[in-house]
C-alpha positions in Angstrom: -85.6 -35.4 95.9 -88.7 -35.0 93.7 -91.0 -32.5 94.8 -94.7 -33.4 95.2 -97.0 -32.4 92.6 -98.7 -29.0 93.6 -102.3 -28.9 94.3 -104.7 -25.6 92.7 -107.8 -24.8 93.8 -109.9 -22.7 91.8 -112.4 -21.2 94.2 -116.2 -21.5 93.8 -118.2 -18.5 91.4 -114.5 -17.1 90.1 -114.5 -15.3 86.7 -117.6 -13.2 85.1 -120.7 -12.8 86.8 -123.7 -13.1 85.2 -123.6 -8.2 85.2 -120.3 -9.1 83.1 -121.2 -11.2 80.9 -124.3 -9.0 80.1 -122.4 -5.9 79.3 -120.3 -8.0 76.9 -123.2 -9.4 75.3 -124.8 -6.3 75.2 -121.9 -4.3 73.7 -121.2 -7.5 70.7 -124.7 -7.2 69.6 -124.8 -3.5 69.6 -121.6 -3.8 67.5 -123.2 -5.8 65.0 -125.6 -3.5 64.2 -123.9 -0.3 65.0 -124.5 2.2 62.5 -121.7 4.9 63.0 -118.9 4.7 65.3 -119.4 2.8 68.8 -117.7 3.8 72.2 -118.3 2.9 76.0 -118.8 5.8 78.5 -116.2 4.6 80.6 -114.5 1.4 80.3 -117.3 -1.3 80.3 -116.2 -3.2 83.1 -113.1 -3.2 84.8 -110.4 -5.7 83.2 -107.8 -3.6 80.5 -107.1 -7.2 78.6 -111.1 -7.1 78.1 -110.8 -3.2 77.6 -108.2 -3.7 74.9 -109.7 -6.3 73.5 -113.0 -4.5 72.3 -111.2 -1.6 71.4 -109.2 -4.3 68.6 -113.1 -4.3 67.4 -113.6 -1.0 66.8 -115.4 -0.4 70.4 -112.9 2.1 72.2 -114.0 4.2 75.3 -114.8 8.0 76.3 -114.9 9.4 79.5 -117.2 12.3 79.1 -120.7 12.1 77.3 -120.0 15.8 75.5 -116.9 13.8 73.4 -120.2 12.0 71.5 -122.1 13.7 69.1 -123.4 10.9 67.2 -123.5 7.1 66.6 -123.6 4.6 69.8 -122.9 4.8 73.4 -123.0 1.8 75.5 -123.3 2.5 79.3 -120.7 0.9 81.0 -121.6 -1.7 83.8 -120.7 0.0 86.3 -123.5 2.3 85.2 -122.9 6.2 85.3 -124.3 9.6 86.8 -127.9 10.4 85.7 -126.7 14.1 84.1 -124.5 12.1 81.4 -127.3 10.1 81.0 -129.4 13.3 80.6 -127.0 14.8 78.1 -126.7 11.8 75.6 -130.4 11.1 75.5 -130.2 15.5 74.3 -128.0 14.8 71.3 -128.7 12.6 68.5 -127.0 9.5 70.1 -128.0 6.1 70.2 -128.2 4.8 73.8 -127.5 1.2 74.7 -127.7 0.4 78.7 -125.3 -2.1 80.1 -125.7 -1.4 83.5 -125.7 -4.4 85.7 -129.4 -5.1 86.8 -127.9 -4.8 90.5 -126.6 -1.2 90.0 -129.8 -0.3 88.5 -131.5 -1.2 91.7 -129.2 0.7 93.6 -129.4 3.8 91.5 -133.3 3.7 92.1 -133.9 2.6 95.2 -131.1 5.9 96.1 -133.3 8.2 94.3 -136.6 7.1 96.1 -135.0 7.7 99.0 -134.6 11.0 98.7 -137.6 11.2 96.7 -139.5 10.5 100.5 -136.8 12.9 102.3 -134.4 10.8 103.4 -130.9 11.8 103.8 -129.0 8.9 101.8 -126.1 7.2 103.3 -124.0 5.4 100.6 -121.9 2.6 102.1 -118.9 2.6 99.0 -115.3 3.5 98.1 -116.1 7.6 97.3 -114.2 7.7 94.2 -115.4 4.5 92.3 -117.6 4.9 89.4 -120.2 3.1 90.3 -120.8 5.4 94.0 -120.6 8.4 91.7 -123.3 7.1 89.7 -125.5 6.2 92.7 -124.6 9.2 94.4 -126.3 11.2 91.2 -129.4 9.8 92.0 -129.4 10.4 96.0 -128.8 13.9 96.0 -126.0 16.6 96.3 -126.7 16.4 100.4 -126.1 12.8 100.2 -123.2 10.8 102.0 -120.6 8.7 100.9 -119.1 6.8 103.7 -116.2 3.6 103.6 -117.6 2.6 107.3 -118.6 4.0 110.6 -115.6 6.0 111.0 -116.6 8.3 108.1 -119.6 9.4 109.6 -120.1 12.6 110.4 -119.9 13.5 114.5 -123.1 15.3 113.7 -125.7 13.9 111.1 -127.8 16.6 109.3 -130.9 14.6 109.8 -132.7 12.4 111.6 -134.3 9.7 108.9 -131.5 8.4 107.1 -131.9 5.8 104.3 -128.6 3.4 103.5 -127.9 2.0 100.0 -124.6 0.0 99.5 -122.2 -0.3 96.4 -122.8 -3.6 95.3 -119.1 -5.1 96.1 -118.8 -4.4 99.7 -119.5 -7.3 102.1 -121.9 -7.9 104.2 -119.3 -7.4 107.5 -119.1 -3.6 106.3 -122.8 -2.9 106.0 -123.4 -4.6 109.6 -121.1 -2.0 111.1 -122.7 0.6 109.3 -125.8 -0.1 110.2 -125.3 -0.9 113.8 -123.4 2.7 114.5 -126.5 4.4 112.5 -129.3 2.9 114.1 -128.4 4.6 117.7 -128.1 7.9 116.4 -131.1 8.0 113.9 -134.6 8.2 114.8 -135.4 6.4 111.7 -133.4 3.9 109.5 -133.9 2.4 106.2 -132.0 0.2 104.7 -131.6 -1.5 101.7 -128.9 -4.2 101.3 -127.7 -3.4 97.6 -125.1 -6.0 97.7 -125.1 -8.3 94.6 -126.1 -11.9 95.8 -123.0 -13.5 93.5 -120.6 -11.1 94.9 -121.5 -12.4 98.4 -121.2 -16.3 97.4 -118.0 -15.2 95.5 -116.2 -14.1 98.7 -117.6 -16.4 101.3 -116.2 -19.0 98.8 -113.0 -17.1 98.4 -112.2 -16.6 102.2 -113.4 -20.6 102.3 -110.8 -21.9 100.2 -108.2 -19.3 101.9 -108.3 -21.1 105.0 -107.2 -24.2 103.2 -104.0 -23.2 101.2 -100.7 -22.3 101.6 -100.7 -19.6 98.9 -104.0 -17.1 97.2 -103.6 -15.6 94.2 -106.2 -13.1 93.0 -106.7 -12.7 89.2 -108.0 -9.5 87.9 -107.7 -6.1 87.0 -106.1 -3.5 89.3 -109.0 -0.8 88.7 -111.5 -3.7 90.2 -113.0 -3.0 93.3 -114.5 -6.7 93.4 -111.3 -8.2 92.9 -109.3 -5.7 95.1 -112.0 -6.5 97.6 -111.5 -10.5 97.3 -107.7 -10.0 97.8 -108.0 -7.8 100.9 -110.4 -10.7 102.5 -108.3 -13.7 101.4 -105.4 -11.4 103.0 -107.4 -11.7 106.5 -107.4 -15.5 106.1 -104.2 -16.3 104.1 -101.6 -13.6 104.3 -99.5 -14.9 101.6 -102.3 -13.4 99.2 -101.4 -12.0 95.7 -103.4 -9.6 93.3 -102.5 -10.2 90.0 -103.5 -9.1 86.8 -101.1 -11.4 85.0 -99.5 -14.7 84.7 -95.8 -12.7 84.1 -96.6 -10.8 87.8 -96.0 -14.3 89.4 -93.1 -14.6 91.3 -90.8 -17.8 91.5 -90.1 -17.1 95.6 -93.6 -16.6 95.8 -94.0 -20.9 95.6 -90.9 -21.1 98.5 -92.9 -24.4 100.4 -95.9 -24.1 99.0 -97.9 -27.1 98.5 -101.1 -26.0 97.6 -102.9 -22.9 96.0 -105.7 -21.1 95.9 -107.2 -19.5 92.9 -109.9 -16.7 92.6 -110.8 -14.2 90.7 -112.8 -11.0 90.2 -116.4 -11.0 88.4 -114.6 -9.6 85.2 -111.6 -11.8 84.7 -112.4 -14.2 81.9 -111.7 -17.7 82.1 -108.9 -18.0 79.9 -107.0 -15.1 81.8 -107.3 -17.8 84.9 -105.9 -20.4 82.6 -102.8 -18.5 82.4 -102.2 -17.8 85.7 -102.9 -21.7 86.6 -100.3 -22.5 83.7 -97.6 -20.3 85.5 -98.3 -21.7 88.6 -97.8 -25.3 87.3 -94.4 -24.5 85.4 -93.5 -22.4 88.5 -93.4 -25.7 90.3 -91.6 -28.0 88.3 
């Protein structure tokens, strides 16, 4: 009995975002003129196939701004703590800022909330590079919360000002805001999310709904992508995160018709080609 062709769906705003593609730009033309060797603080943004790639061009990555003494630092996307900043603009280093736009706006509008005494609430995954980075600019008192839950029973302060990683949805920072704004006398927030981040998983959890199978292309270290998965998961439990084509599993097509394909704001296109490629020989 021949098997009907299989139907893939590649979901709406999947692949770089326009923060990616920046960085990238940002770090070839910085190569081209590099005088010196060239390095990332941090990788630039969160794919190892993209990582390994630039490091095949001579641009390889650091993880603490007192390894460079001279040459060319590029600021990962992500962005990174104001006191690394502070320390390579002391040495004779050549800075070169890819920090997504989005991030930027996030690191500032933390600081000018503490700047006019607010106690900042950072709505984020605590560990992620992009939170610490924020978190440098709202102040050693500042909070790092994943939702409600990690509130404190007793807030410090009263005026409490709410910046948000720019991944999270907009679900998370609802709750957030509706178990502050009871317990604050006043509340400012400012919705930090990044606008193709929000289109990227609304279209995501859109397509979920309408296949039998999700797989989610992108690196394992991406909070987007890890994010997408865990959404399409709430629509589509057959939902897999993968970073590559070979990860695909043959039971994982067991009376699947059709599938969904997304993937994280750094996954390049042909990394998606792949993965669409297996699928298709997976079932023949």
């Amino acid at each position: 009995m021949t098997r009907p062709p299989l139907e893939i769906r590649i979901s709406d705003s999947a692949g770089y975002c326009w923060g990616v593609q920046r960085a990238l730009e940002t770090a070839q033309q910085a190569a081209d003129v590099a005088q010196g060797p060239i390095h990332t603080l941090g990788p630039l943004i969160h794919n190892p196939a993209v990582i390994a790639g630039l490091a095949e061009q001579g641009i390889e990555v650091i993880e603490d701004a007192s390894e460079k003494q001279v040459g060319t630092v590029i600021i990962r996307s992500h962005g990174v703590a104001k006191e690394a900043l502070d320390e390579l603009a002391s040495r004779a280093v050549n800075i070169v800022d890819a920090t997504c736009t989005f991030v930027k706006a996030a690191q500032e509008k933390a600081a000018r909330l503490r700047e006019q005494g607010y106690l900042v609430v950072v709505l984020g995954e605590p560990d992620h590079p992009e939170v610490l980075g924020i978190r440098s600019y709202a102040g050693p008192d500042s909070l790092v919360v994943q939702g409600p839950e990690d509130l404190p029973e007793e807030l410090p302060r009263r005026r409490i000002g709410v910046v948000v990683q720019t991944t999270q949805s907009q679900e998370s920072l609802a709750a957030l805001t509706s178990a502050l704004s009871s317990r604050v006398r006043e509340l400012l927030v400012h919705n930090t999310i990044c606008s193709a981040t929000e289109r990227r998983q609304r279209a995501a959890r859109s397509m979920a709904a309408e296949v039998d199978l999700v797989v989610v292309v992108g690196g394992k270290n991406s909070a987007n992508t890890t994010r997408l998965a865990e959404l399409c998961r709430e629509v589509q439990p057959r939902t897999y995160h993968v970073q590559s084509p070979d990860e695909i599993l043959p039971e994982w097509m067991e009376g699947v018709h059709s599938v969904g394909v997304t993937a994280g704001a750094s996954t390049p296109s042909g990394q998606i080609d792949r993965v669409t490629a297996r699928l298709r020989e997976l079932a023949t």
